[in-house]
N, C-alpha and C positions, 0 to 999 in steps of 0.2 A: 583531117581527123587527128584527133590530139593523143599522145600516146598517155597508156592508161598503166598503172601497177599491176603487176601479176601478182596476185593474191595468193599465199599459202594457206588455205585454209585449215590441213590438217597437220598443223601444227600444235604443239604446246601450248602457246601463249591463247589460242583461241578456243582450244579444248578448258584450260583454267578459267576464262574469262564467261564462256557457256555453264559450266559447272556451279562457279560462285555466283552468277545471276541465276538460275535455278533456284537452287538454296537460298539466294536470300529472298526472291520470290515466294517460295514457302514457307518460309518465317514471317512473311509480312501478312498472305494470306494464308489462312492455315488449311487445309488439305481436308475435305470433304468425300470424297471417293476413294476404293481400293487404288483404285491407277493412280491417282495423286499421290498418297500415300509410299506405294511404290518407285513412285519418283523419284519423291524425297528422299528414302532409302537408297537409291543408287546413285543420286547427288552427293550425300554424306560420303558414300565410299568412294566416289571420284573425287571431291573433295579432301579427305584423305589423303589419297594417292598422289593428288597435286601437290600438297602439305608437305608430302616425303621428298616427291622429285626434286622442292625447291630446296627443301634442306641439306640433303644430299647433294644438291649441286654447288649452293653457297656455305656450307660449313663441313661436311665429309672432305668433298673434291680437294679443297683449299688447302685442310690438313695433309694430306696425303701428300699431297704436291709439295710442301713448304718441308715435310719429312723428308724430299728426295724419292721415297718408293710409291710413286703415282704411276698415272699408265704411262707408259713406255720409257720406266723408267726402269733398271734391273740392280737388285742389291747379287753385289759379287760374289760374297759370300754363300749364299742362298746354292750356288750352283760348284761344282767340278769337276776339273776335265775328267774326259776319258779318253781312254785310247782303243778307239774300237777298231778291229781289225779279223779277218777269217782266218779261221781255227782250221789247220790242216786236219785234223783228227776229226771233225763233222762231218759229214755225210752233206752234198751241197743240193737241189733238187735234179741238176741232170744227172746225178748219179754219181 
């Protein structure tokens, strides 16, 4: 038996790839029925939202990153110690 790929289906790449063949399936034929119609409608918004992720991943992320304050990155500034320590004069919960 030959070994076979494990397949991610629910991924990104295959949720964009179902979306924009929807879409441009109903551009080509145009949509005769409420359900069709409805389709299309929630093609466009996944389409959409795929539009944003990719942007957001190839032009936001990039900047971010190339500024230095991307994730897991911390501006110094931003933050200051403290010195936290209990207060004799408080009242503590055992009493």
């Amino acid at each position: 038996m030959t070994n076979r790929p494990t397949w991610r289906w629910r991924t990104f790449p295959v949720l964009a790839a179902f979306v924009f063949g929807v879409l441009v399936a109903s551009f080509i034929d145009r949509p005769d029925s409420d359900f069709a119609v409805g389709v299309r409608i929630v093609a466009v918004i996944a389409a959409s939202a795929c539009a944003a992720h990719i942007f957001v991943v190839y032009v936001i992320a990039p900047r971010r990153t190339r500024n230095g304050n991307g994730a897991g990155a911390s501006d110094e500034a931003a933050f200051e110690d403290e010195l936290v320590y209990d207060d004799p004069q408080r009242p503590t919960k055992d009493g």
